[in-house]
N, C-alpha and C positions, 0 to 999 in steps of 0.2 A: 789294112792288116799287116803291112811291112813293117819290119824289124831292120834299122840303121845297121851295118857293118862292126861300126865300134861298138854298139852294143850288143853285140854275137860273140863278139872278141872278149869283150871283157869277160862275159859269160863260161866263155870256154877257159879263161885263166884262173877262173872259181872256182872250178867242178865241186867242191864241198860246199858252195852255198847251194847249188844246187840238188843236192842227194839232200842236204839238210832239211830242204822243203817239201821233196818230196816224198823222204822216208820216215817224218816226223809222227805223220797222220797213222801209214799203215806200224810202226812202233806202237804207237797209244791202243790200235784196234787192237793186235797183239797182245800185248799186256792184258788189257782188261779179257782175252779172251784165256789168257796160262792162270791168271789170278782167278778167272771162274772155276775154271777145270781145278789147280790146286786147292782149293778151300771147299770144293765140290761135300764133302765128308760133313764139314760145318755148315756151311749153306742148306742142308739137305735138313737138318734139323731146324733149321732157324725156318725156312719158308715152308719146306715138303715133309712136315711130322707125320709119320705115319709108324705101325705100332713092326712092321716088319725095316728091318734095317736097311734091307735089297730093294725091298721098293721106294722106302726114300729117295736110296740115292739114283736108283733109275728115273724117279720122276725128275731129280736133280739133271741129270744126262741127257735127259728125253726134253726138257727146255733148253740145254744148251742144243741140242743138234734142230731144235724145232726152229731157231731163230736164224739157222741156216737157209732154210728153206724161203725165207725174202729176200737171199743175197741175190739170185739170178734178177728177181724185180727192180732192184737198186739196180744191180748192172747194167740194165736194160735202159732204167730213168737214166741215172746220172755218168755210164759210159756215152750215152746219144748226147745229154746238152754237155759233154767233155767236146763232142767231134762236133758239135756246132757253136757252142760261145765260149770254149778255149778249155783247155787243162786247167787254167791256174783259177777258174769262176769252180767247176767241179770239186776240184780239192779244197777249195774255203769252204765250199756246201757241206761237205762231208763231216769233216771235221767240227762243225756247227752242232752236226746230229748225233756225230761219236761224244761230245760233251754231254750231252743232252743223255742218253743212254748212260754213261757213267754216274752222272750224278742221283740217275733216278734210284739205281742198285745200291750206289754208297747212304743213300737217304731213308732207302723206302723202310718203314716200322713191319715189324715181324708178325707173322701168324699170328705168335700168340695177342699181340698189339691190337691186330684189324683184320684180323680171322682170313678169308677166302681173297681178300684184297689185295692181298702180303705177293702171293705168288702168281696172281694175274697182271700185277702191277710188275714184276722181276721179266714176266715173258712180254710185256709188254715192253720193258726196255729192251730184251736181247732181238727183242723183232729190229728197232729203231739201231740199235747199234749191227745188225746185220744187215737192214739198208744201206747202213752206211756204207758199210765193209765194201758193200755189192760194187759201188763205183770206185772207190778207192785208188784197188789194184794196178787196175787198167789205165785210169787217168795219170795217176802218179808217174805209173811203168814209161807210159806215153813222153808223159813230162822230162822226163829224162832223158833218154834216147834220143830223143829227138833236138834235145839241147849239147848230146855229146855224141853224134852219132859215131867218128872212130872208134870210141872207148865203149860200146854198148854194154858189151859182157862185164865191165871192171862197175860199170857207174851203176847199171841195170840190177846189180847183184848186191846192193844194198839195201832194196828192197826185201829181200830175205834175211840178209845180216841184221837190219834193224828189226827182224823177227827174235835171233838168240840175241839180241842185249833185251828186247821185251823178256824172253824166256829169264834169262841169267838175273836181271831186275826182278821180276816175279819169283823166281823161284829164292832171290837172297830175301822176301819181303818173307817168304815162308819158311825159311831156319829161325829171321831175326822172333818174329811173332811165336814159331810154336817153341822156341828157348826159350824164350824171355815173358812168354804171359800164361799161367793156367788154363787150364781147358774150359773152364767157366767164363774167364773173360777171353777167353778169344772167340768163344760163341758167343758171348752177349756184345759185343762190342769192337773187339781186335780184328777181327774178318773187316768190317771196313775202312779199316786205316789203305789198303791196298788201293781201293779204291778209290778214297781221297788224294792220294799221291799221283792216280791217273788224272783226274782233275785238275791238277799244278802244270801238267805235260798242257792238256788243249789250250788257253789261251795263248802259248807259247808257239804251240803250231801254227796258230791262225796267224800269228801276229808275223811271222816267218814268211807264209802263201802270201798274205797280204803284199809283201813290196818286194816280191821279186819278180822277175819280167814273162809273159809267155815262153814256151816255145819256138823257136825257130823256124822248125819245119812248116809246126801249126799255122803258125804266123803271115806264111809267106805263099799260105793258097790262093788261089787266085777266088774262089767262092769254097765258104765253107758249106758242108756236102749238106742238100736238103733231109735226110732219112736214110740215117747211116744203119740201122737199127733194121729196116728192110732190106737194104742193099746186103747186110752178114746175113741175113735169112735169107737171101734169095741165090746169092752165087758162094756166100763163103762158110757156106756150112761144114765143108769135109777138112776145113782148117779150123774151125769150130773144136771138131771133133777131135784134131788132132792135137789140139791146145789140153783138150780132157783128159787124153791119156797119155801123152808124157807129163801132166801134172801128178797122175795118180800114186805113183809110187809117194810123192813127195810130200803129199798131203796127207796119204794115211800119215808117212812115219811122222810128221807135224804135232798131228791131233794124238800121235803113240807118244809121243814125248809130253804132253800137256798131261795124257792119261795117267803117266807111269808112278806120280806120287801115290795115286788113290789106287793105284791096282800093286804097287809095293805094301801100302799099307793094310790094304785088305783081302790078299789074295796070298801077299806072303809072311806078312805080318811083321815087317819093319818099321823100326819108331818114322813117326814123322817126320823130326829134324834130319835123316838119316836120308829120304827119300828125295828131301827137298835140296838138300846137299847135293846128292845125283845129279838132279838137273841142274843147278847152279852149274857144273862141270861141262855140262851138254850146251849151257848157254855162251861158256866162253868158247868154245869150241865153232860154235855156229857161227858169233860173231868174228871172230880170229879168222877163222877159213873160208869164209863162203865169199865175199872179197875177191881174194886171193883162187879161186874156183871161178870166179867171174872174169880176172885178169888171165888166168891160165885157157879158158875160152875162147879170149881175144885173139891168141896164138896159137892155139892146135886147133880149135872151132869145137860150136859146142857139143853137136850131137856124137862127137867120137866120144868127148868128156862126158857124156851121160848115160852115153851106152854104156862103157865100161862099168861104173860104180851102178847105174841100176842090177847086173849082171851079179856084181857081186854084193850086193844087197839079195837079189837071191838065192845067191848061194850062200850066206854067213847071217841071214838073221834067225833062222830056224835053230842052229848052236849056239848064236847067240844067248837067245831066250831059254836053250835045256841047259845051261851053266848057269845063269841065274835061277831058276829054279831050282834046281839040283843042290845049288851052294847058294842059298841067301844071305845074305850079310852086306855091311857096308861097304867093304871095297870091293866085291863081286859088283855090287851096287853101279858103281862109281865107275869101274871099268868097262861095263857094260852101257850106259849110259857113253860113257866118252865115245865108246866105236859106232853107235849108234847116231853121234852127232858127227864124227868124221864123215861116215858114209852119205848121213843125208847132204850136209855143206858141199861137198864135192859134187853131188846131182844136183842140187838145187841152187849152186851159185851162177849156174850157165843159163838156167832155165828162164827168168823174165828174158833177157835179151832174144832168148828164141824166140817166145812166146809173141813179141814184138813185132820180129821180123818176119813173121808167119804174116802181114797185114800191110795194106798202105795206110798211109796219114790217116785220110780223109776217114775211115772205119777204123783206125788202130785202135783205138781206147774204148769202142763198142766190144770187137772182136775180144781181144784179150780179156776185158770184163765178162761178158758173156760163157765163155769159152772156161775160166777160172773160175767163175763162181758157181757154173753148173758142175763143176769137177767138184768144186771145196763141201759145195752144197750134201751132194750125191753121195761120195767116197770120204770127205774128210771131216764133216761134224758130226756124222754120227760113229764114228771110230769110237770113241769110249762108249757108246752103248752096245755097238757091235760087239766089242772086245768085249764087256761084261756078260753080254748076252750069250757070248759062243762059252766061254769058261763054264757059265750057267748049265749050258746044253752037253756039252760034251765032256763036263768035269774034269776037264786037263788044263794047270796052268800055262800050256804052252800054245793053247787059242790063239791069240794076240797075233802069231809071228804067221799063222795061217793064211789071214787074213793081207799080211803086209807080202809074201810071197805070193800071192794074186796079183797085190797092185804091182810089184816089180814087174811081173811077166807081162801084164799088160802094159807099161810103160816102156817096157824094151822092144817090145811091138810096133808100138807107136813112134817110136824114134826109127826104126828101121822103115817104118813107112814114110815117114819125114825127108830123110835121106832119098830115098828113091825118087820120090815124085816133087819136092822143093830143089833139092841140089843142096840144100844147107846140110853143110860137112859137121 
């Protein structure tokens, strides 16, 4: 399992082939998951017709957040054969089944086409592409860190960057589509041009994993661990847990940004193009900063850098959300969205390299998969049905921010416990 010298070396004078391979995967899971959520309105007609508008799209919502619910199982499979036949065997697997999943949704014939088939076949893809997702995270995260261990924060923190170029891509695939095509054909047909475009992305990844070298660290154990998967259940459960909730903040506001075209457009009643504009804004933002959030990590550490913006995350999203509400319109839109992807960028560009170093080798890419996908699971896929649901219940557009002021406070929790009982500053 040794790794030559020169080949460590050269590796570390790459660092972008490296992020390339291993942010390619979670990019495409991404995508296909802002591309479901934005077309969520069309989608909802095409597979879930139903004669109430609410419940379409709730069943719409209610198979995005279901297909969550197999990420922890993935985590489980493909975090363990990560920490016993290497990162780079995990991440070809993944990526294999995120294809696989894309293609089924870009493909599958409509209700009206093949009646009850139509939307058992769409849940039966979001299952196989939230397997996938399950091991992803953790492997990739792994993969990296462990190929650039000074730089953890700067290199680790593309794994979410490659989240707003997913966002910024999906959300320019939804200005270019709802300008440019009728409402007719972007329900009969233009919804999966998105789709197909994710398909171009996997063979590209695969082809990337395939010929770049393991891990280092991975590499250079002396036996890889027999049942990494019991060993996190057994002694590393309260880092488990502490993985969950400094995740939470960062994944409601993830899944609140994916939400916000379809809760612009039907909650405040903004054109389409307008909403998808929004996040266009939020996605270069994410991408631009979150980077630069992960280098700034490097040198002040991260939990100082997360405490602070979760902090003011809750303090600033609850105003946030009663000015857009209060004043809807496109640049209310646009500004509201941009401080919302500043704040997240800034928490979330620290947080894989935490998440990391919360672990050793031999459990790393169990733990953090675990750990992440019970959080993404739990708190961050069903965020758009929560958010729909509380608006539903309590008839205030200003639900949403309720919900994401829970996760801050519990994420600033969990960072203060961090600090105390790890020492990571």
């Amino acid at each position: 399992m040794a790794t030559s010298p020169a080949t460590t070396t050269a590796q570390q004078r790459n660092p972008f082939r490296i992020i390339a391979a291993a942010s390619i995967g979670n990019a495409l899971e991404w995508y296909d998951i802002a591309v479901y959520a934005i077309f969520a309105t069309v989608i909802s007609k095409v597979f879930f017709p139903a004669q109430d508008e609410t419940v379409s799209l709730l069943l719409t919502l209610g198979t995005f957040g279901v297909s969550f619910l197999i990420r922890p199982v993935g985590a489980v499979v493909l975090g363990a054969y990560a920490d016993r036949a290497g990162r780079k065997a995990s991440l070809t697997l993944s990526i294999r089944l995120m294809v696989l999943g894309t293609a089924m949704i870009c493909l599958m014939p409509s209700y009206e086409a093949i009646g009850v088939i139509a939307p058992i076949g769409i849940l039966l893809a979001r299952l196989i592409q939230g397997f996938s997702a399950g091991g992803e995270f953790g492997s990739a995260t792994a993969f990296m860190v462990e190929h650039l261990p000074g730089r953890r924060g700067f290199v680790a923190s593309w794994q979410f960057a490659s989240q707003g170029l997913s966002t910024l891509v999906s959300a320019g695939m939804g200005v270019l589509l709802t300008t440019t095509l009728p409402p007719d054909q972007l329900q009969s047909w233009g919804w999966r041009i998105p789709f197909a475009v994710g398909l171009l992305v996997g063979p590209v990844g695969y082809y990337i994993r395939r010929f770049v070298d393991e891990a280092p660290e991975f590499a250079e154990q002396a036996e890889a661990p027999k049942s990494p998967v019991r060993t996190v259940l057994r002694t590393q459960k309260g880092r488990v847990l502490l993985v969950i909730g400094a995740l939470l903040v960062s994944t409601v506001l993830n899944y609140t940004i994916t939400y916000m075209p379809t809760y612009a457009i039907k909650e405040l009643g903004l054109p389409a193009s307008a909403s998808f504009t929004a996040t266009l804004v939020t996605g270069v933002i994410l991408t631009a900063v979150t980077p630069l959030a992960g280098h700034l990590s490097d040198k002040i550490g991260r939990v100082r850098l997360m405490s602070a913006f979760a902090a003011l995350i809750l303090l600033l999203i609850y105003p946030v959300f009663a000015v857009l509400v209060a004043f809807p319109g496109f640049g209310v839109m646009v500004g509201v969205m941009l401080v919302i992807g500043l704040l997240k960028a800034c928490y979330f560009g620290a947080l894989p390299a935490l998440m990391a170093e919360l672990f050793p080798t031999e459990t790393r890419a169990t733990g953090m998969s675990v750990g992440y996908n019970i959080g993404v699971s739990v708190f961050g896929g069903f965020t758009p049905f929560i958010s729909t649901w509380l608006i539903g219940v309590s008839g205030s557009n200003l639900a949403p921010s309720f919900y994401l002021m829970f996760a801050a406070a519990a994420s600033l929790l969990s960072l203060l416990v961090i600090r105390r009982n790890t020492g990571i500053r």
